[in-house]
C-alpha positions, -999 to 999 in steps of 0.1 A, spaced: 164 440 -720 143 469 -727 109 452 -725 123 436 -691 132 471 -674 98 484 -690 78 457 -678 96 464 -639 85 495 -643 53 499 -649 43 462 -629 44 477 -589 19 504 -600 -2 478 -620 -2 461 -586 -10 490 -565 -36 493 -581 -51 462 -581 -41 460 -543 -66 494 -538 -93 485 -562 -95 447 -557 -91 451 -523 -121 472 -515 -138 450 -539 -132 416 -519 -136 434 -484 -174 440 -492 -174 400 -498 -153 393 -464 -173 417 -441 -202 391 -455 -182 361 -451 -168 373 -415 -133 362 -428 -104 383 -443 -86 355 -462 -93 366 -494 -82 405 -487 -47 393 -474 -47 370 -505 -50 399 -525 -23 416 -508 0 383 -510 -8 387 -545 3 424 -553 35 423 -529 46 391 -555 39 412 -586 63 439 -569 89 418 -558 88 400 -593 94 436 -605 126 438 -587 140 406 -597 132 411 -635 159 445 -630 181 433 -599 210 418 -619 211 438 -650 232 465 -638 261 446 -650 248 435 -682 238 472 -689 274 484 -681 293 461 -706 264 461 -732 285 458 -764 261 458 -790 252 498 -782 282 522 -780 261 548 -769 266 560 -734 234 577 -730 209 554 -736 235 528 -711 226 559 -687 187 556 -696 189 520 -689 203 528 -655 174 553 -646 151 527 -656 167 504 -635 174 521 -603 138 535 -606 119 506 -615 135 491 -578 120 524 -561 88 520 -576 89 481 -568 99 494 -530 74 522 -529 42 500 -539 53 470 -518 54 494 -487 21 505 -500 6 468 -500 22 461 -467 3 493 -453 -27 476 -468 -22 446 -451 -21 461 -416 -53 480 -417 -64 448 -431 -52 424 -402 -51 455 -378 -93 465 -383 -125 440 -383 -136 426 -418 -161 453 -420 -144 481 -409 -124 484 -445 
C-alpha cells in the first residue's frame, strides 16, 4: 500500500515534467515535419501517467480506514494525506498537460 500511494505521488510530476521537457524537445522535430502529432502524443502520454496516478490511490480510502494489521492512527492519517494529495497533484499536473495541449493545438507547429 505504501509503495502504491508513493508511486501516485510522485508519478503526475514525473509526467509534468516529461510533458515540458519532451515537449519542447519534439516541437523542434514537428515545426520540421510541419505536423504536431507527435507533441499531442506526448501530451496523450503524460495526461495517462496522471490519470494512472489517480487510479493507483482512488479506492484505497477504505482499505486505509479498516487496515487491521497497523493500530496506529497516525500513520492511518498519513496514509490519508498521501492519498488525498497524491489525487491533487494527479489533478494539478493533468490541468497542466491539458494547458499544454491547447497552446499546442491552439499555435502553429513552429510557434512552440
Amino acid at each position: 500500500m505504501n509503495l502504491r500511494l508513493w508511486a501516485a505521488l510522485l508519478l503526475p510530476p514525473f509526467a509534468g515534467g516529461i510533458n515540458t521537457v519532451v515537449g519542447y524537445m519534439v516541437s523542434n522535430y514537428d515545426c520540421n515535419v510541419h505536423n504536431r502529432h507527435l507533441v499531442l502524443l506526448v501530451n496523450l502520454f503524460c495526461l495517462m501517467l496522471c490519470g494512472i496516478s489517480a487510479l493507483l490511490v482512488l479506492k484505497l480510502k477504505q482499505r486505509i480506514e479498516t487496515e487491521f494489521d497497523d493500530s496506529s492512527k497516525d500513520l492511518r492519517i498519513t496514509r490519508l494525506f498521501l492519498r488525498k494529495l497524491s489525487l491533487w497533484f494527479a489533478a494539478g499536473f493533468a490541468l497542466l498537460v491539458v494547458a499544454g495541449s491547447f497552446a499546442t493545438m491552439l499555435m502553429g507547429a513552429c510557434d512552440l
